[in-house]
N, C-alpha and C positions, 0 to 999 in steps of 0.2 A: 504493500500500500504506500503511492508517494505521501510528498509533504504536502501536496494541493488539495486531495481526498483526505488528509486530516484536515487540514485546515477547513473542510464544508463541516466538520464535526460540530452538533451544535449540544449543549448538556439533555442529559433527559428528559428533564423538566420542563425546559423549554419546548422541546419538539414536543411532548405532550401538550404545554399550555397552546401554541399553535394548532396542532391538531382539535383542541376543545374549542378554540375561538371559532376558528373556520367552521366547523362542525354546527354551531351557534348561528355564525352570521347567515351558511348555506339555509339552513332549515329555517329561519324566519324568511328570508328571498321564498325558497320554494312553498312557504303558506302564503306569502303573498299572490304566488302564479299561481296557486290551484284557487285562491279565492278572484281569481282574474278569469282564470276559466269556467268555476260559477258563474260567473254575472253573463257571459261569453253564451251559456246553455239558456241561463234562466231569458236574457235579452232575441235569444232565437234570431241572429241576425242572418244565419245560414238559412232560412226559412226553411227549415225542419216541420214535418205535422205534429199538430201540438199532441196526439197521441203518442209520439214517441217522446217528443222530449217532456213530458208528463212521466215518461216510465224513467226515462234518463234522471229525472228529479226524482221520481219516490227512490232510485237507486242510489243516489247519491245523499240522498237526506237519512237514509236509514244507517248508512254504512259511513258518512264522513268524519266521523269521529275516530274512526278505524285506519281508513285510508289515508285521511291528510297526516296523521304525522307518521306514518306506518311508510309512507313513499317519499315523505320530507327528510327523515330519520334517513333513509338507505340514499337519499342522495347528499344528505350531509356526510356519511361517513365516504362516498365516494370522492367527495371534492376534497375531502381534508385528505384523503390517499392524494388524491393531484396534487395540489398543495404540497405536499411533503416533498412531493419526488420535483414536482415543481421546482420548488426554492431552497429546499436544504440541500441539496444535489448540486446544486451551483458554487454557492460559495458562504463563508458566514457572514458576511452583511449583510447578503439576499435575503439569511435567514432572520437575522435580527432586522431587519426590516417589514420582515414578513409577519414577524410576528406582534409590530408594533400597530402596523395597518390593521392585522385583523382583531388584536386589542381593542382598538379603537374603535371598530366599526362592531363588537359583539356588544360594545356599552352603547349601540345608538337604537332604541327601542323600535324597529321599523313596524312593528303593529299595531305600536300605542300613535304614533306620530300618523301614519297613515290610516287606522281607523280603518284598517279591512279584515273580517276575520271569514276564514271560509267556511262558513254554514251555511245548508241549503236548506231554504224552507221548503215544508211540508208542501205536495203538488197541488192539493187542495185550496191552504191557503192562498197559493201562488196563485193559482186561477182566479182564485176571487179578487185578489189585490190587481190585479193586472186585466181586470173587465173582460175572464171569456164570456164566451155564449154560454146561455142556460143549459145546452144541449153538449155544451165540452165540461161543465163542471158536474152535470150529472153524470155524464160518463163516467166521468174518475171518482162521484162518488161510488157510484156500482163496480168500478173496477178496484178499487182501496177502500173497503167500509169501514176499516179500522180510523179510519181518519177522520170518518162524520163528527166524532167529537175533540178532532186536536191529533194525538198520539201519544205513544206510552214513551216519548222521548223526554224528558226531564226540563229541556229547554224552551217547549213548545208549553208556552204561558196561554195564547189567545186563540180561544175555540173560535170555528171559521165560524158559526153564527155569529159570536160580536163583530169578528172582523167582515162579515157581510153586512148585517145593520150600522157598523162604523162607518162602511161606505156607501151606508145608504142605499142598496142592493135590495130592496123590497121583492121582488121575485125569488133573487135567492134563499133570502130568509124564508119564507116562505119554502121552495122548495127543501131549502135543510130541516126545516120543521116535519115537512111531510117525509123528510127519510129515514128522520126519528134522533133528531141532533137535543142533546142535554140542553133545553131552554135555561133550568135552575145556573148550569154555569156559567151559561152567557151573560145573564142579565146579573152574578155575582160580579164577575168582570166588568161590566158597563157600569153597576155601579161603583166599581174599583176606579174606573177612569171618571167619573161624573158627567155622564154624555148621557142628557137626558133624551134627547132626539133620538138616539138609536137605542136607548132602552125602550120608548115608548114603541118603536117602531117591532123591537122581537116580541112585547105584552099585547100591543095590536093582533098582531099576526100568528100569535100563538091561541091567544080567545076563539080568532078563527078557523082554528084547528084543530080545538079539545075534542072533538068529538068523531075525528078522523083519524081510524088507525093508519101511521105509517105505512109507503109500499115497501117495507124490508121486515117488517111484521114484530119490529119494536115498540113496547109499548111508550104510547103518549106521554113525556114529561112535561111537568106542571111549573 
């Protein structure tokens, strides 16, 4: 081994603290690109049928918790291998340099600064917020019923009934009543937010409906 391949030698610690920085800086970048490619699916600028990219959102809304850092994770440890061979390979300023840059850049919060985090909402709610047809949001409720009241994800605060009487969606409400959507939680919600217009609008629409069993053969909530 010459003296120039000692001299790229850099202490343990250091090549480890590099490797953790990099490792850091990679995997916030690659949550920022998959929450890029969220918005990329939910935006359907490919003009995709919204049946698919419906399936593409329950897929990714179910499993994103798994995937975003499970693919962010395997590509930070991949850049921090580059990185190593990258710059410790060359020479030791390369590397103390390298390791200063990516010091610096693991202390700059690129999620809190940029306010993107990659969670996909529910496809349900998504429909509703983004004004499909009554005829694409029934679909998905008949093809996801587990969703008519929210889902069993932790994150998912707002049943699509308030978020449809939020938007003032009077047909929807309506139809999510008739599929057999939890009125009691919605209107606990609306009265969590104090929107009395769209509470009025799910107690309207629900009077109108006491007495119609659901077509999924749930029974009526009160």
């Amino acid at each position: 081994m010459n003296a120039e391949t000692q001299s790229c030698k850099l202490p343990g610690w250091l090549r480890a603290w590099l490797a953790v920085c990099t490792a850091i800086v990679v995997f916030r970048i690659a949550r920022l690109a998959m929450a890029a490619l969220f918005f990329c699916i939910q935006t359907n600028r490919m003009g995709i049928p919204r049946v698919i990219i419906s399936g593409m959102i329950n897929f990714l809304h179910r499993w994103d918790s798994v995937l975003v850092p499970g693919i962010s994770l395997a590509i930070a440890v991949l850049a921090s291998r580059w990185v190593e061979i990258k710059f410790l390979t060359r020479s030791r300023r390369s590397g103390l340099v390298a390791s200063l840059v990516f010091t610096g850049l693991a202390g700059f919060p690129l999620n809190v600064w940029f306010r993107i985090q990659p969670i996909m909402e529910s496809p349900l709610e998504f429909a509703i917020r983004q004004h499909y047809s009554m005829e694409t949001v029934e679909a998905i409720i008949d093809r996801y019923p587990r969703l008519i009241n929210g889902s069993d994800l932790p994150r998912d605060q707002e049943p699509p009934l308030a978020v449809a009487a939020y938007e003032a969606k009077t047909n929807l409400v309506e139809l999510l009543i008739r599929k057999g959507a939890n009125v009691d939680a919605a209107v606990a919600r609306l009265q969590q937010l104090n929107d009395e217009s769209a509470l009025k609008l799910v107690l309207d629409c629900s009077k109108n409906h006491d007495n119609v069993a659901p077509t999924n053969g749930a029974s009526p909530h009160h």
